[in-house]
C-alpha positions as CSV (number, residue, x, y, z in Angstrom):
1,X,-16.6,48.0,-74.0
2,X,-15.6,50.0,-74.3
3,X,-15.4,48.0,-75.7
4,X,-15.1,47.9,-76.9
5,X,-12.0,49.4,-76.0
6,X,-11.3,51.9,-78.4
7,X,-8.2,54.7,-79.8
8,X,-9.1,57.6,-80.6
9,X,-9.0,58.4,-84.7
10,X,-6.0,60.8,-86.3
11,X,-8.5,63.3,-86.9
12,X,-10.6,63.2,-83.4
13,X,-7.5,63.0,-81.2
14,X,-5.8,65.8,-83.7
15,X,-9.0,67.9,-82.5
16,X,-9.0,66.5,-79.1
17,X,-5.5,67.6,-79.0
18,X,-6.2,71.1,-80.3
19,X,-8.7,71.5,-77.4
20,X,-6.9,70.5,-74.6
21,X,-4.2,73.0,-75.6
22,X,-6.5,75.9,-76.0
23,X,-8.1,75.0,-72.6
24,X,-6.6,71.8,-70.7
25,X,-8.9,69.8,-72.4
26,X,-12.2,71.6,-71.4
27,X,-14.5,74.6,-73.4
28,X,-16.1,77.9,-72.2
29,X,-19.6,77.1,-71.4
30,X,-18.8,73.6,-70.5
31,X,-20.3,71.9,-67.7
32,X,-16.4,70.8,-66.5
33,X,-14.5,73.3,-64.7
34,X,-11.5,73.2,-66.9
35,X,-9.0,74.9,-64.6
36,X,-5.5,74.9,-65.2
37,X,-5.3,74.1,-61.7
38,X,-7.1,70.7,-61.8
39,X,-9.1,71.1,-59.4
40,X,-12.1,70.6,-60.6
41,X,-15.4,70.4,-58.8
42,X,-18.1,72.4,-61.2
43,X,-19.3,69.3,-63.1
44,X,-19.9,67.4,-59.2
45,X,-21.5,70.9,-57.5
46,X,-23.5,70.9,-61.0
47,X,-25.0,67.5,-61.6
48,X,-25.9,67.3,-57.7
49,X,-27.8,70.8,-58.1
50,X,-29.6,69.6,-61.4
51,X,-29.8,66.0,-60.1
52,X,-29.2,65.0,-63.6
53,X,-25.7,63.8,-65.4
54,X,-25.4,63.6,-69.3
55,X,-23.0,60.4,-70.4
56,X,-21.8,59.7,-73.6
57,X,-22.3,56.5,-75.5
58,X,-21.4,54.9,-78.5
59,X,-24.9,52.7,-78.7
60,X,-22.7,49.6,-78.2
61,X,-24.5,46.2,-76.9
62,X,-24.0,45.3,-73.6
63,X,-22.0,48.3,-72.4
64,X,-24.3,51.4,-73.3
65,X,-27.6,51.4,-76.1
66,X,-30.9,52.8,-76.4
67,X,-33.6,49.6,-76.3
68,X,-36.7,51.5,-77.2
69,X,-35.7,54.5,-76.7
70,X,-34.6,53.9,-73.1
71,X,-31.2,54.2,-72.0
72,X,-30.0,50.6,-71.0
73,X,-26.7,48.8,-70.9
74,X,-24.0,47.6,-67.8
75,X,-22.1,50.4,-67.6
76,X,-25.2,52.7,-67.5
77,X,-26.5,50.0,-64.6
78,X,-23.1,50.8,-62.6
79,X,-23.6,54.9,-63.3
80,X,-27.3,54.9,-62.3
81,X,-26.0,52.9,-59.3
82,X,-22.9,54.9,-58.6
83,X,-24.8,58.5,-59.1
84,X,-28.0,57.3,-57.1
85,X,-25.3,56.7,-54.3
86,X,-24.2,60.4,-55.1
87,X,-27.6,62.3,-54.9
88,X,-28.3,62.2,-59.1
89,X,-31.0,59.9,-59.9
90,X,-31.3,60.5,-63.4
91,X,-28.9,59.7,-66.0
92,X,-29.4,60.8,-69.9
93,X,-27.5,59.8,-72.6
94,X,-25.9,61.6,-76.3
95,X,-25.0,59.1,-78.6
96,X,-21.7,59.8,-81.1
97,X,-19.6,57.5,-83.1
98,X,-16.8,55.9,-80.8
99,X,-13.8,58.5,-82.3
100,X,-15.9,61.2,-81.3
101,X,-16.5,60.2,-77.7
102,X,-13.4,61.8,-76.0
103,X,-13.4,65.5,-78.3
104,X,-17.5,64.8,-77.4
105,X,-16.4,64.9,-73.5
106,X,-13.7,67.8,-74.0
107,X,-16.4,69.9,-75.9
108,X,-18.9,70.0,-72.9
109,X,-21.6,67.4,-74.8
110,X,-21.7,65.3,-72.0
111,X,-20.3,65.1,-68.3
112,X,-18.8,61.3,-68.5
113,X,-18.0,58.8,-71.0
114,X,-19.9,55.8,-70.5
115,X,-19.1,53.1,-73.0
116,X,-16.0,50.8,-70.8
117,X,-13.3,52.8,-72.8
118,X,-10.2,50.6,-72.8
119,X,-7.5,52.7,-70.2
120,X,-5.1,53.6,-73.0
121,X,-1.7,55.8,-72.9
122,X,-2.7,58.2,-76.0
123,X,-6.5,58.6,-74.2
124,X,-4.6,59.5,-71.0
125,X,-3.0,62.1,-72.8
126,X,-6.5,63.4,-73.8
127,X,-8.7,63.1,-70.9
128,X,-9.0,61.4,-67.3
129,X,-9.9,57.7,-66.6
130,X,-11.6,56.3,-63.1
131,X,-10.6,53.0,-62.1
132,X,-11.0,50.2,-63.9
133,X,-14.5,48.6,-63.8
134,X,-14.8,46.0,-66.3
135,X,-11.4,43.6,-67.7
136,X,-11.8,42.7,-71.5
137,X,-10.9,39.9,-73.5
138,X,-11.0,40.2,-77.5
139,X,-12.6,37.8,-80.0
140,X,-13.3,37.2,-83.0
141,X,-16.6,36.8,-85.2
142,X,-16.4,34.2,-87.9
143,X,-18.3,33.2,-90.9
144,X,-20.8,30.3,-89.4
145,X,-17.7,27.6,-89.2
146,X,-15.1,29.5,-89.1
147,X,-13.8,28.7,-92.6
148,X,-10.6,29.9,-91.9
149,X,-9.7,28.3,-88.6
150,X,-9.0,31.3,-86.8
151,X,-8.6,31.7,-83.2
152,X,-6.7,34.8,-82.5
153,X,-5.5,38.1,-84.1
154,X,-2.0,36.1,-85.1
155,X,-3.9,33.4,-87.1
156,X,-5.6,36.3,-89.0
157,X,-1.9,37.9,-89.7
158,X,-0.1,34.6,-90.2
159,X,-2.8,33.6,-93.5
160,X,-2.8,37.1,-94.5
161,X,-6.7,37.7,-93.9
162,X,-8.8,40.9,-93.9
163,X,-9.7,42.0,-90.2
164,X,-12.8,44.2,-89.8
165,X,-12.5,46.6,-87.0
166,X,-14.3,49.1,-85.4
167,X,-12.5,53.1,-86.4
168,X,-10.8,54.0,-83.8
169,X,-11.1,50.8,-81.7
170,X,-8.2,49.0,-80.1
171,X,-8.5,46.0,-82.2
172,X,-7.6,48.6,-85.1
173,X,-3.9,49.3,-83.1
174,X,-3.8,45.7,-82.7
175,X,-4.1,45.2,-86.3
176,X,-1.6,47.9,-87.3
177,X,1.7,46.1,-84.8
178,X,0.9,43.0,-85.8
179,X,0.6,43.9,-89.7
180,X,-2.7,43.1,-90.6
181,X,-5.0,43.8,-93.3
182,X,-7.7,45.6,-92.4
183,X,-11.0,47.6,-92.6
184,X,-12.6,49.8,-90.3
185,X,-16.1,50.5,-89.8
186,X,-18.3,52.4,-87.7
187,X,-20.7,50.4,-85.7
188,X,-20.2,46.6,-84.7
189,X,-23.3,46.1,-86.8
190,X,-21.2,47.5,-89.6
191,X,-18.4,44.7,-89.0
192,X,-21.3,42.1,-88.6
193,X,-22.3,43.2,-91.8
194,X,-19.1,43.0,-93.5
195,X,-18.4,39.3,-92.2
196,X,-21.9,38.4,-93.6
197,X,-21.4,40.2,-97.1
198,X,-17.6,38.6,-97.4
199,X,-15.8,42.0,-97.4
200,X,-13.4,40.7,-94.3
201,X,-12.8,37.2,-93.0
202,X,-13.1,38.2,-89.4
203,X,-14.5,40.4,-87.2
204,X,-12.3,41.8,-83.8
205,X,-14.1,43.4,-81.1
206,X,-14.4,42.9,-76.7
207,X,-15.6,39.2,-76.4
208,X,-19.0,39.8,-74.6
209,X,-19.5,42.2,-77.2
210,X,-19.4,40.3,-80.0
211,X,-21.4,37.0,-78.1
212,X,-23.9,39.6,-77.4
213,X,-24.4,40.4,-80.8
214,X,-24.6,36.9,-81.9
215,X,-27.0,36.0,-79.2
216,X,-29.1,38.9,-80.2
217,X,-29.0,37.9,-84.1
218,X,-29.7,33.8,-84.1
219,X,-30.1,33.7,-87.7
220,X,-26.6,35.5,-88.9
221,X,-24.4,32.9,-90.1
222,X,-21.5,33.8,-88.2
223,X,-20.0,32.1,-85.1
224,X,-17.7,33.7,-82.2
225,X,-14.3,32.7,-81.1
226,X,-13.1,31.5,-77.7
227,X,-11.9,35.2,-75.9
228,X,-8.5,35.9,-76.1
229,X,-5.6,38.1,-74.8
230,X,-3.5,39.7,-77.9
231,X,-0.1,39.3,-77.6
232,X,1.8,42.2,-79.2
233,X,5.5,42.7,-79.0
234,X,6.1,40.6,-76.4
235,X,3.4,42.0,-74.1
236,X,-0.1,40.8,-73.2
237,X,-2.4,42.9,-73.8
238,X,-4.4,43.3,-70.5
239,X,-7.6,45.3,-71.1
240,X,-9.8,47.7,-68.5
241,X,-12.8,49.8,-68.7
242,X,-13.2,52.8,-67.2
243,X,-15.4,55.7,-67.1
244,X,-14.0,59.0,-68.9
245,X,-14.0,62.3,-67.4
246,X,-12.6,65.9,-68.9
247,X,-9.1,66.7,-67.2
248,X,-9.9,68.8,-64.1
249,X,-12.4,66.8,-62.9
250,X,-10.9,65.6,-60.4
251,X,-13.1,66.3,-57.3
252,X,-16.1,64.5,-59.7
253,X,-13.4,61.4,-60.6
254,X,-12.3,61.2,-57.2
255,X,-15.9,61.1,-55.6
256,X,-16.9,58.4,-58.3
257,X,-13.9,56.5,-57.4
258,X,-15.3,55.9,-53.9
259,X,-18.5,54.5,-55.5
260,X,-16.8,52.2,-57.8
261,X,-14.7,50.6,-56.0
262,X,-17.8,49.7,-53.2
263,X,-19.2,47.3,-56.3
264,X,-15.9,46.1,-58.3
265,X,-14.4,45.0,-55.0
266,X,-17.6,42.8,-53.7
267,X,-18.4,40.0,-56.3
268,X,-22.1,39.9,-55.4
269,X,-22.5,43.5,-55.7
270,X,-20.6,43.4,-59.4
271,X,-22.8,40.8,-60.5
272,X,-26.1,42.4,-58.9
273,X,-25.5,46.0,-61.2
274,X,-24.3,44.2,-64.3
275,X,-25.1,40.4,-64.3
276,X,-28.3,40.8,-66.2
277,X,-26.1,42.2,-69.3
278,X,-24.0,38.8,-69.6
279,X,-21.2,40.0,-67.5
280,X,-19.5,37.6,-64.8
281,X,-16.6,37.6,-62.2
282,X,-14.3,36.8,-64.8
283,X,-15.2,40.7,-66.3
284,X,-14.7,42.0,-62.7
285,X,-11.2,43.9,-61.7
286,X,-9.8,42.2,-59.1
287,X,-6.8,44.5,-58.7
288,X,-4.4,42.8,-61.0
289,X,-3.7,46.3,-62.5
290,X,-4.4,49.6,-62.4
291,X,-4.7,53.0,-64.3
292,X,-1.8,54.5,-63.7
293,X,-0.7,51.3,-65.0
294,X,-2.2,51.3,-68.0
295,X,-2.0,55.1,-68.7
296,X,1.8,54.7,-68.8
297,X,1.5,51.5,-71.1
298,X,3.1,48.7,-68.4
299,X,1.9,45.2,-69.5
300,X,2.7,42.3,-68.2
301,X,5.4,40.4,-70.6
302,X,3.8,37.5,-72.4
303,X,5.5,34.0,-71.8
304,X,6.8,32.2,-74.6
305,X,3.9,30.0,-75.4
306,X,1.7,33.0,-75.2
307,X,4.4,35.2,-77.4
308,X,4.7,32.6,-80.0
309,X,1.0,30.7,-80.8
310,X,0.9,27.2,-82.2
């Protein structure tokens, strides 16, 4: 996703905020070592002892869901690959709504974030991103024939449509620069649902997202956009996934580091953990940019073909 993917809500990253001043962004009794120092290292010694590591999710199609009750989804493929390389063959699952995920993390709910959260500035603030491990595109999901002849998030603005995104998802910051209308809901089965029942023209979320829905719902009378890169003030708006972890991880982060980049820098192994879910070497970092990057907001500039859309 991450993935859609998403920013954090006013009132999760006002608590998420709250927390990490009262403790650097971890809580007594958590399983993080929440150290001032940043050192790190209880939530590794922990998870290798108990052979177990709790993740959060969002229950978002292909990134991280429950499929009859078993935990499933490409970035739960790359942690039971990663943490099977680490000694922790089991990984469980707590599902939360996307805005909770990071004040979720900071609380001690789970050890990771496993949904291919979009490496955002404010979520630096909050908590701790690995490198990236899947690059997004957006689209958008369409009455069946696209009625409105919309291709990107500046078509929606220019005829002055209403935009169904996900709360707290980056489609909804999108939205807000580029002075759209929108809505924001709480699943993407919610945003399905209001492009079916004509509350919003459109529907923005991660491309693979959104043809995984489709492709899992044949009979919905919607259609999907090409994928797209949002242009907003100039800049294009490169999108990575990464896993999450609580600030002062940092023995945890570094050690999954060294897994991570074993399968996004071989194009085989990438497609071997995460093919299945619809994912291809056009998903797959390839170094053009990294998290320090992202965390302090450099994007590449647009050109002006890509900064002004026919």
């Amino acid at each position: 996703m991450r993935s859609t993917r998403m920013l954090a809500g006013t009132a999760a990253a006002a608590l998420a905020l709250t927390m990490a001043a009262c403790g650097d962004g971890g809580s007594e009794g958590s399983s993080g070592d929440g150290s001032s120092s940043g050192e790190g290292g209880d939530t590794l010694a922990k998870i290798k002892d108990d052979g177990v590591i709790t993740v959060g999710i969002a229950g978002e199609e292909p990134y991280s869901f429950k499929k009859d009750g078993e935990l499933t989804g490409a970035t739960i493929a790359i942690h039971k690959k990663v943490f099977g390389e680490m000694g922790v063959d089991e990984v469980k699952g707590v599902q939360t709504e996307w805005g909770s995920l990071i004040p979720g993390l900071n609380a001690g709910r789970f050890d990771i974030i496993s949904a291919g959260m979009s490496i955002l500035p404010e979520r630096c603030e909050q908590a701790d991103f690995g490198h990236p491990e899947i690059m997004y595109t957006t689209a958008l999901m369409t009455p069946k024939g696209n009625p409105e002849d919309v291709n990107d998030m500046h078509d929606v603005a220019d005829a002055d449509l209403k935009l169904a995104v996900m709360s707290g998802a980056i489609e909804s910051g999108y939205s807000d620069k580029l002075g759209i209308d929108k809505m924001e809901v709480g699943s993407p089965q919610d945003g399905m649902d209001a492009v079916l029942q004509e509350r919003a023209d459109a529907f923005a979320l991660t491309g693979i997202s959104l043809r995984t829905m489709a492709e899992n719902n044949p009979d919905a009378a919607v259609d999907v956009t090409e994928p797209f890169t949002a242009i907003v003030d100039g800049k294009k708006q490169i999108g990575a996934g990464a896993t999450v972890f609580r600030k002062g991880d940092d023995k945890l982060r570094e050690a999954y580091n060294k897994e991570i980049d074993k399968i996004v820098g071989d194009e085989q192994a990438f497609l071997d953990v995460v093919g299945e879910f619809g994912f291809t070497d056009a998903e797959r970092p390839k170094g053009e940019i990294t998290t320090e990057e992202l965390c302090k907001g450099e994007l590449p500039d647009a050109t002006q073909s890509e900064a002004v859309p026919d």
